[in-house]
MMTF fields as JSON, N, C-alpha, C and O atoms, coordinates in Angstrom:
{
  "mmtfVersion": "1.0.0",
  "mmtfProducer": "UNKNOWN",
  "numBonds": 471,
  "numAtoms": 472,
  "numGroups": 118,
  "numChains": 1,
  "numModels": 1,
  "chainsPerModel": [1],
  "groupsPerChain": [118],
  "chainIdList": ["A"],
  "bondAtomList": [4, 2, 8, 6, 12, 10, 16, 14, 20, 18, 24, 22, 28, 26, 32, 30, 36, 34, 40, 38, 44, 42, 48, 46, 52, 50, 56, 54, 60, 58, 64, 62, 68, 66, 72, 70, 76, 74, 80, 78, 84, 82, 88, 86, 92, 90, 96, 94, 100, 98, 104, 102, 108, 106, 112, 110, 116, 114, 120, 118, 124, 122, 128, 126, 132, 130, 136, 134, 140, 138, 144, 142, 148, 146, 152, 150, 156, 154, 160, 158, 164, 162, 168, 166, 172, 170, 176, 174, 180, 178, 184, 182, 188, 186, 192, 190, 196, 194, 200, 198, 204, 202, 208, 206, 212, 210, 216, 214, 220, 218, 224, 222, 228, 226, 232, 230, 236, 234, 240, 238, 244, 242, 248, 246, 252, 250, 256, 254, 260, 258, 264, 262, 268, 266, 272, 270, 276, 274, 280, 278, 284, 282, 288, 286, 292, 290, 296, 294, 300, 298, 304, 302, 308, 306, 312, 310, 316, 314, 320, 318, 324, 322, 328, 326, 332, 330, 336, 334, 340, 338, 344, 342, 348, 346, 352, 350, 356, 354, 360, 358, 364, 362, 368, 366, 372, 370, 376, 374, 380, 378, 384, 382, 388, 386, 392, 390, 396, 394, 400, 398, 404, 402, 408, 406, 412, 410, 416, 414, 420, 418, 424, 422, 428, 426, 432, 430, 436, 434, 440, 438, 444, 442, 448, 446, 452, 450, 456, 454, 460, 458, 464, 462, 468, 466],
  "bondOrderList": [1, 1, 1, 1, 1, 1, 1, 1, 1, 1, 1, 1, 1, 1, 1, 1, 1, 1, 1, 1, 1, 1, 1, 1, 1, 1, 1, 1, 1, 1, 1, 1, 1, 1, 1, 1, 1, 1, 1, 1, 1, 1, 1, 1, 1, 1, 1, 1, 1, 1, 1, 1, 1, 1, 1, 1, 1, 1, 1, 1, 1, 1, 1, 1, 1, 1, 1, 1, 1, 1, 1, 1, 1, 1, 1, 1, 1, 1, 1, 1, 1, 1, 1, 1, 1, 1, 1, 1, 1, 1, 1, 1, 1, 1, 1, 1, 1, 1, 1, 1, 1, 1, 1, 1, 1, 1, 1, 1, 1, 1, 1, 1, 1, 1, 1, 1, 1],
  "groupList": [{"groupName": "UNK", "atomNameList": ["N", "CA", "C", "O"], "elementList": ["N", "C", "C", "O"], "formalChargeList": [0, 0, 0, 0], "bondAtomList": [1, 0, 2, 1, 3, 2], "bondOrderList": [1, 1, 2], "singleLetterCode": "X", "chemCompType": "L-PEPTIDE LINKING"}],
  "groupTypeList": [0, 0, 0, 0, 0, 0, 0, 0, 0, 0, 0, 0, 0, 0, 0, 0, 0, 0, 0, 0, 0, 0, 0, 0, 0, 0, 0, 0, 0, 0, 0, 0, 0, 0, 0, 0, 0, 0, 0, 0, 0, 0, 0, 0, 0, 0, 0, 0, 0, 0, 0, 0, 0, 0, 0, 0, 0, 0, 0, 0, 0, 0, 0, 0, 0, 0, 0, 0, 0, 0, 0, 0, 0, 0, 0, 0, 0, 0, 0, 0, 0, 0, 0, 0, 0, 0, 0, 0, 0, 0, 0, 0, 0, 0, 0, 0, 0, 0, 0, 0, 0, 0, 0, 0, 0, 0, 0, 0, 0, 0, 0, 0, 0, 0, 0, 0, 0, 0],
  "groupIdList": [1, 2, 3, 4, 5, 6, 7, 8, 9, 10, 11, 12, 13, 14, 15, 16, 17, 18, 19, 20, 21, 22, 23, 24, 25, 26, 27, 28, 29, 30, 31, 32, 33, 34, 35, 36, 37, 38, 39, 40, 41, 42, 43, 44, 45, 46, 47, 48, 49, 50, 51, 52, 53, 54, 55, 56, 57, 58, 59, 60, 61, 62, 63, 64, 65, 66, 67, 68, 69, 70, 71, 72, 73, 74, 75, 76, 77, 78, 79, 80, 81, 82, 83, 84, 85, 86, 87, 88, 89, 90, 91, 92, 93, 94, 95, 96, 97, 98, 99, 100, 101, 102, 103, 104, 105, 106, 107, 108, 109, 110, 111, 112, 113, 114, 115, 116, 117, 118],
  "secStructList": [7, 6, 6, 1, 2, 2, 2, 2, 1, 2, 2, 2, 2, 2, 2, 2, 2, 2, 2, 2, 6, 2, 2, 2, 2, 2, 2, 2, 2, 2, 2, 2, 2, 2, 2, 2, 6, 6, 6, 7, 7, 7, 1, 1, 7, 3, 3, 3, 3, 3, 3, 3, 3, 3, 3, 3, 7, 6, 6, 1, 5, 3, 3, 3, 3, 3, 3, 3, 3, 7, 7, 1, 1, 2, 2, 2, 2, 2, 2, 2, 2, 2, 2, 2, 2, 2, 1, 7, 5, 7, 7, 1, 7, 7, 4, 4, 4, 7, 7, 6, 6, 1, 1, 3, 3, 3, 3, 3, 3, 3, 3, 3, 3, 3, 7, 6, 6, 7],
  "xCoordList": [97.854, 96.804, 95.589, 94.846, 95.326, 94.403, 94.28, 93.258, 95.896, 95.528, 95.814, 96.324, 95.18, 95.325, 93.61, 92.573, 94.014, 92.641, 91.518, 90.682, 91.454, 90.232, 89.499, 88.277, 90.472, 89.916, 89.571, 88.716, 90.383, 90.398, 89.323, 88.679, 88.692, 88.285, 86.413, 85.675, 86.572, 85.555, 84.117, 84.004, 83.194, 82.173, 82.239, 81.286, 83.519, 83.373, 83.795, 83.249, 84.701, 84.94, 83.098, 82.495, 82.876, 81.379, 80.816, 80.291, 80.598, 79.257, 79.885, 79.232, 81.201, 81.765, 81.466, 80.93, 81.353, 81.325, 79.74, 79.267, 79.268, 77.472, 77.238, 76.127, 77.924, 77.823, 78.523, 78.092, 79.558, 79.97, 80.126, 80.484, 79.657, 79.23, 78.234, 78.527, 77.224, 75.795, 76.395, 76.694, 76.782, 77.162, 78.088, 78.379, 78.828, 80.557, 79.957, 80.016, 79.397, 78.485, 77.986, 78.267, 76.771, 75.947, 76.864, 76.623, 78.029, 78.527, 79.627, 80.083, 80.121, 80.567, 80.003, 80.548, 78.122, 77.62, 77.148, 77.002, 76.99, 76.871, 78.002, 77.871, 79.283, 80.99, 80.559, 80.485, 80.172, 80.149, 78.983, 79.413, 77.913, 77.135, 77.942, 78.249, 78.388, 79.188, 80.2, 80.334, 81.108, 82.387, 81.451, 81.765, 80.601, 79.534, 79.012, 79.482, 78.269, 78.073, 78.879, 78.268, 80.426, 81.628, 82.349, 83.524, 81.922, 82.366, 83.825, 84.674, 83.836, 85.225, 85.669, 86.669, 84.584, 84.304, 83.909, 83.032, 84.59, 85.038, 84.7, 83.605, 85.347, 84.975, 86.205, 86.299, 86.853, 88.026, 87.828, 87.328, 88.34, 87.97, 89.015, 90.044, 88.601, 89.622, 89.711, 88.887, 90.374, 90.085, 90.838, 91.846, 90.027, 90.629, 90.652, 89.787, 91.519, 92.16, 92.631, 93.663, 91.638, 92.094, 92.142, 91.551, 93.233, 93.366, 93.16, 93.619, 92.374, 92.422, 92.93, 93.088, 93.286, 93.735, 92.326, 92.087, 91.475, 90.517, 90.996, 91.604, 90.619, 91.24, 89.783, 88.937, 89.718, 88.553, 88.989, 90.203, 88.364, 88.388, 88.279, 87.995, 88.661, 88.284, 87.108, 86.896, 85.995, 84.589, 84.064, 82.867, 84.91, 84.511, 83.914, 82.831, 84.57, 83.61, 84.486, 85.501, 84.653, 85.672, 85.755, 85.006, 87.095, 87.914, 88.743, 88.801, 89.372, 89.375, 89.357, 89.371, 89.331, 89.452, 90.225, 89.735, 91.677, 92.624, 92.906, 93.278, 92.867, 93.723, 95.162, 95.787, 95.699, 96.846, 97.651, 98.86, 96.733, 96.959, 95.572, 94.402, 96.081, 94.696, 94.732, 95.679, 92.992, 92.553, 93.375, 93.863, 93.59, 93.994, 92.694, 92.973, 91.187, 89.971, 89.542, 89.991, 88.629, 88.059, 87.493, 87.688, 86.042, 85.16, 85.15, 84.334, 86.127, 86.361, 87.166, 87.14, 88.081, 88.67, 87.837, 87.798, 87.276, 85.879, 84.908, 84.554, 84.546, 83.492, 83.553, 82.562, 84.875, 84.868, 85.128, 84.535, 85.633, 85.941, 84.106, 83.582, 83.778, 82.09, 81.292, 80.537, 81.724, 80.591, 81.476, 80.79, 82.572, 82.759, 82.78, 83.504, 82.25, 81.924, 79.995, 79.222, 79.843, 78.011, 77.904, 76.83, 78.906, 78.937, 78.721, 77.874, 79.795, 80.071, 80.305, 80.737, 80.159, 80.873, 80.255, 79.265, 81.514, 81.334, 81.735, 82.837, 80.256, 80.259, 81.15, 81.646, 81.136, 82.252, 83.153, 82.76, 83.725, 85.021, 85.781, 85.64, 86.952, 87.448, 88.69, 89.621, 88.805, 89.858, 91.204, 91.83, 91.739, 92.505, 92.875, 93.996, 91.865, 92.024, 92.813, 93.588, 92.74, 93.266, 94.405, 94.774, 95.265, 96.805, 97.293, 96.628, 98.815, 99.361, 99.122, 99.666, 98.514, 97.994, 96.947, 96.653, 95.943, 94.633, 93.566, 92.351, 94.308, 92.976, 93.349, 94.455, 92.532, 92.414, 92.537, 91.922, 93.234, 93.94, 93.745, 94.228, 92.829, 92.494, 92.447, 91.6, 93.123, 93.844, 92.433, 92.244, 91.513, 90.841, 90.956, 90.534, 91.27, 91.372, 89.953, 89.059, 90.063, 88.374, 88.703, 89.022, 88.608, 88.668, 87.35, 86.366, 87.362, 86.193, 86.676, 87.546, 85.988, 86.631, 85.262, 84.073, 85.821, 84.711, 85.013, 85.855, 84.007, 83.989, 82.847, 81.794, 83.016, 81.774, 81.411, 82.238, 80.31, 79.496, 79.413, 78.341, 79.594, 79.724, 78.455, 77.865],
  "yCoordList": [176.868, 177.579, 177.809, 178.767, 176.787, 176.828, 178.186, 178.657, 178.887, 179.725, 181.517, 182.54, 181.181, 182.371, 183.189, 182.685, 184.98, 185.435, 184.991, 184.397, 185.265, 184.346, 183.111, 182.968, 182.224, 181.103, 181.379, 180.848, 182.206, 182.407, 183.186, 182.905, 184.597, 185.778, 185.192, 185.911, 183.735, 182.939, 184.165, 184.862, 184.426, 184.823, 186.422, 186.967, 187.03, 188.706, 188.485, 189.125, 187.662, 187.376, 187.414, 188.05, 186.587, 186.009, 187.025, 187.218, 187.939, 189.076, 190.286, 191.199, 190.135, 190.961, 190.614, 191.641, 189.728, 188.982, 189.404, 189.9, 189.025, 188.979, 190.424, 190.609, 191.489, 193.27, 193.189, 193.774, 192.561, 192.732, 192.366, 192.942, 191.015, 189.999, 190.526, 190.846, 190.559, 190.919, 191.908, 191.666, 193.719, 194.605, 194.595, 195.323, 193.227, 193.49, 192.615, 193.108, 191.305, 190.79, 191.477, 191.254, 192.869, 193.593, 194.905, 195.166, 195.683, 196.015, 195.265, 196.065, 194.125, 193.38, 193.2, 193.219, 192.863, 192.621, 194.023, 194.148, 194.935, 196.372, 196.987, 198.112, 196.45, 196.367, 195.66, 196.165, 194.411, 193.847, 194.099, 193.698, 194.549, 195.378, 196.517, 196.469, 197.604, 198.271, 198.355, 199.174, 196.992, 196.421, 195.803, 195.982, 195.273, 194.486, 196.1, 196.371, 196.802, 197.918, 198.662, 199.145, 198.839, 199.711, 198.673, 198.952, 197.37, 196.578, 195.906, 195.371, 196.089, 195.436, 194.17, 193.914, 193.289, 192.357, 191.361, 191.66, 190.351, 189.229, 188.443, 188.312, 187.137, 185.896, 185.218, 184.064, 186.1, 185.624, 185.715, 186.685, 184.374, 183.865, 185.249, 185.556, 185.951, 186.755, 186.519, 185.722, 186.973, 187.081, 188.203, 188.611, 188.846, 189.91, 189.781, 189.088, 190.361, 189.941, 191.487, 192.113, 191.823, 192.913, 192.491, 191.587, 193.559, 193.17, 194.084, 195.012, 194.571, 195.984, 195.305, 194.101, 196.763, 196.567, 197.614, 198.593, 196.908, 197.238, 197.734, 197.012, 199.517, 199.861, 200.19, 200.75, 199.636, 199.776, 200.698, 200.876, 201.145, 201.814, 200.544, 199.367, 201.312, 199.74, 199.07, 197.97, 200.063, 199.837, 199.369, 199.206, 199.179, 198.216, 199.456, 199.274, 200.756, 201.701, 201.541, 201.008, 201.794, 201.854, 203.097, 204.064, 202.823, 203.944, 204.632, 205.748, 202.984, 203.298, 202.135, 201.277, 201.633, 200.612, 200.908, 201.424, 200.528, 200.776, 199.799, 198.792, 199.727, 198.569, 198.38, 199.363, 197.354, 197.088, 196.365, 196.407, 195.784, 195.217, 195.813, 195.713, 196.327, 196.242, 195.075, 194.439, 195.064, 193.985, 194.759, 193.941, 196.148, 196.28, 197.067, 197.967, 197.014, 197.508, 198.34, 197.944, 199.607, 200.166, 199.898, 199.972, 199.262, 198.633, 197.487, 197.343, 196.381, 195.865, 195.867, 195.189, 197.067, 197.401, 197.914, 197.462, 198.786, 199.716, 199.103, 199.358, 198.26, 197.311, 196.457, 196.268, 196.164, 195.696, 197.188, 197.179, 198.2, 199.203, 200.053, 200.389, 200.072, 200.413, 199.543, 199.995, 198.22, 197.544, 197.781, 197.634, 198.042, 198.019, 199.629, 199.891, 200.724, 202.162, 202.047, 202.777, 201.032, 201.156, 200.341, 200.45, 199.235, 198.681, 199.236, 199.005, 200.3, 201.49, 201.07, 201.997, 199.761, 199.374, 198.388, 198.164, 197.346, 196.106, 196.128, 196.338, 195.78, 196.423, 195.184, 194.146, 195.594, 194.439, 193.843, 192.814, 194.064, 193.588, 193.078, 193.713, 191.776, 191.211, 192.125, 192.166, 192.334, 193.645, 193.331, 194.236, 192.059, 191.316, 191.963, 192.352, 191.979, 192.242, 193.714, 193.88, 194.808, 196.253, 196.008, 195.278, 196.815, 196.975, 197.881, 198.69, 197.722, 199.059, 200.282, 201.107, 201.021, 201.755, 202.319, 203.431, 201.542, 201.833, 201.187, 201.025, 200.933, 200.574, 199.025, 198.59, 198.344, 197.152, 197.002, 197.553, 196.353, 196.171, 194.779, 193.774, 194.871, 193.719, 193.3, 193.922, 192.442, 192.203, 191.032, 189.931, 191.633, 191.249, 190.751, 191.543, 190.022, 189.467, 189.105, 188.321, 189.738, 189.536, 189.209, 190.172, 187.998, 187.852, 187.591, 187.196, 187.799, 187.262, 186.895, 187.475, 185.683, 185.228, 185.059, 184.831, 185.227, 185.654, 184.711, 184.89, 183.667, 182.76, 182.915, 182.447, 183.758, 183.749, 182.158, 181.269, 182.11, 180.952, 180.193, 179.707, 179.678, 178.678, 179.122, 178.633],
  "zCoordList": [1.972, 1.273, 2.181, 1.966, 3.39, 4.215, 4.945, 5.446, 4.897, 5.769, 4.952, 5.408, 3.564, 3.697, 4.034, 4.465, 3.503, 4.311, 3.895, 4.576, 2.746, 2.064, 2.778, 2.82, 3.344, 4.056, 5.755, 6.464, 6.014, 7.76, 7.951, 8.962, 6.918, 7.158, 5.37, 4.696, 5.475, 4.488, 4.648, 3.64, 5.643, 5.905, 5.304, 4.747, 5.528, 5.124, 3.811, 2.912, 3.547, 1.812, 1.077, 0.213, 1.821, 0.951, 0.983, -0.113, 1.776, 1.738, 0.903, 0.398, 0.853, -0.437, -1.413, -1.83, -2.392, -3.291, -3.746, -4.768, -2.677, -2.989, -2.728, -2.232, -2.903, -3.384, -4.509, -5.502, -4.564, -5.967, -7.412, -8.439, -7.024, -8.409, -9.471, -10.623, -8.999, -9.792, -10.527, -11.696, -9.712, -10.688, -11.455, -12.404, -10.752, -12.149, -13.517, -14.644, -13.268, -14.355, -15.327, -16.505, -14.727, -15.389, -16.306, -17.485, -15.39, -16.354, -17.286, -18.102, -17.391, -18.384, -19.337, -20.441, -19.046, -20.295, -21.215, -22.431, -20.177, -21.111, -21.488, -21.969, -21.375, -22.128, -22.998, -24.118, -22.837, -24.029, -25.284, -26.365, -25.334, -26.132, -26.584, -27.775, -25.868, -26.01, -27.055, -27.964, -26.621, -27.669, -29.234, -30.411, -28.827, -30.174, -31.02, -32.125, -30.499, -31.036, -32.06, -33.013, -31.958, -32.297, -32.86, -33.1, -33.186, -33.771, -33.272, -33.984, -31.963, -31.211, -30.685, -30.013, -31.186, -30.767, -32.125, -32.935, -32.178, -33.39, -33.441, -32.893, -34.172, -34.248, -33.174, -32.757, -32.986, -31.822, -30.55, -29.979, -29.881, -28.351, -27.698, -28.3, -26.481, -26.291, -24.541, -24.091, -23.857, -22.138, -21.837, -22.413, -20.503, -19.95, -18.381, -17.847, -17.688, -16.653, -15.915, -16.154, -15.056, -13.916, -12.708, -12.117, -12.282, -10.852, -10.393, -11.059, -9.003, -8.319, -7.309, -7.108, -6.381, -4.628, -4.659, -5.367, -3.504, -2.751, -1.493, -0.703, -1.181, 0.402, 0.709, 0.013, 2.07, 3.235, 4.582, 4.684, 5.354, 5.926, 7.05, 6.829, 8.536, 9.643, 9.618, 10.128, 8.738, 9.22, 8.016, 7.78, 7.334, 5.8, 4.972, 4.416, 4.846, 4.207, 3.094, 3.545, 1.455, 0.409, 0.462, 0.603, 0.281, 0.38, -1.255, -1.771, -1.685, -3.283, -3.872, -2.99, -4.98, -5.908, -7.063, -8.067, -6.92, -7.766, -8.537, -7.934, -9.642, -11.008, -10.685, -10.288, -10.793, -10.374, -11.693, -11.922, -12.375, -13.836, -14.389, -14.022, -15.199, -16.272, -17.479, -17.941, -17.859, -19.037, -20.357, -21.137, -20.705, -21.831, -22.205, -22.998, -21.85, -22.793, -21.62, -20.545, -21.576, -20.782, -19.626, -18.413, -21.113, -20.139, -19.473, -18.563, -19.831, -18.34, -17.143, -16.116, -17.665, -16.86, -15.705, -14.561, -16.138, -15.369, -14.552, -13.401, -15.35, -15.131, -13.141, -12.436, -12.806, -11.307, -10.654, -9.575, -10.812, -10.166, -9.648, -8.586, -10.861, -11.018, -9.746, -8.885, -9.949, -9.084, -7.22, -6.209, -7.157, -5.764, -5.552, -4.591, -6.106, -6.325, -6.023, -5.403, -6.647, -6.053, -5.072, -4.48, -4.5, -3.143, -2.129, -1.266, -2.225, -1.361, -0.081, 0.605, 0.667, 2.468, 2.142, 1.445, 3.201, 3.647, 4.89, 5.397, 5.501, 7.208, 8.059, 7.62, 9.068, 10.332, 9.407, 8.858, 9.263, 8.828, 9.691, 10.736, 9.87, 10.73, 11.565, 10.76, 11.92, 13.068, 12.509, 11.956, 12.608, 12.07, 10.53, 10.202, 9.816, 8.44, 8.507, 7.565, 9.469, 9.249, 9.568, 10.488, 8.568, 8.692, 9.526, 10.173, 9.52, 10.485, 9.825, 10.56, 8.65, 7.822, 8.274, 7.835, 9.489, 9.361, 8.428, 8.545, 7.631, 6.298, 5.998, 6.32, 5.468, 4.918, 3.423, 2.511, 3.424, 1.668, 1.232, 1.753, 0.018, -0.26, -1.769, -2.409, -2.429, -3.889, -4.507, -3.991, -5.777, -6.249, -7.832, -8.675, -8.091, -9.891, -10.615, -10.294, -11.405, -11.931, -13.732, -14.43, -14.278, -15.544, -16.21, -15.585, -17.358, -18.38, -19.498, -20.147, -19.815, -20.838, -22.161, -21.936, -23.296, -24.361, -25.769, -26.649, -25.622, -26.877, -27.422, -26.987, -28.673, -29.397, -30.03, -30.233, -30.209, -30.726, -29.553, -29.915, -28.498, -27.424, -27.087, -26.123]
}
């Protein structure tokens, strides 16, 4: 487990993360107003679970952010695609990280999980 990229390539992971956290947070919680608004949202604990493939360019520019699983609901589906769309590049990227493709392909899981009353 030590060696996968995440751990070898730790420093460009992190400065991804810190472009993309804040906005996937912010639109989750305006999904979730959203879902509260239209009444989609219950007394039931629910979780949602996307996965995109993130493609970069060599120079860390995005290229696309594709769902690979979707949550099942729009807006959180939307919601991580949105925040690595206002990222827009994650500069120096490790050389290592580009494929025989040219581009860098990178598999992101983003869940939220929703217990009302807690």
């Amino acid at each position: 487990a030590r060696n996968t990229d995440q751990n070898l390539f730790y420093t460009f992971y992190r400065r991804m993360a810190e472009k993309v956290v804040w906005p996937w947070a912010q639109n989750v919680v305006a999904g979730f107003e959203k879902m509260k608004a239209t009444g989609q949202l219950g007394p039931t604990s629910r979780e949602w679970v996307t996965v995109l493939e993130v493609i970069l360019d060599e120079k860390g520019n995005l290229i696309d952010a594709r769902p690979m699983q979707l949550a099942g609901d729009s807006e959180m589906d939307l919601a991580p695609v949105s925040a690595f769309k206002q990222a827009k590049s994650f500069p120096n990227p490790p050389e290592e990280m580009v494929e025989d493709d040219g581009y860098i392909h990178i598999r992101y899981r983003f869940v939220v999980y929703y217990h009302p009353g807690r």
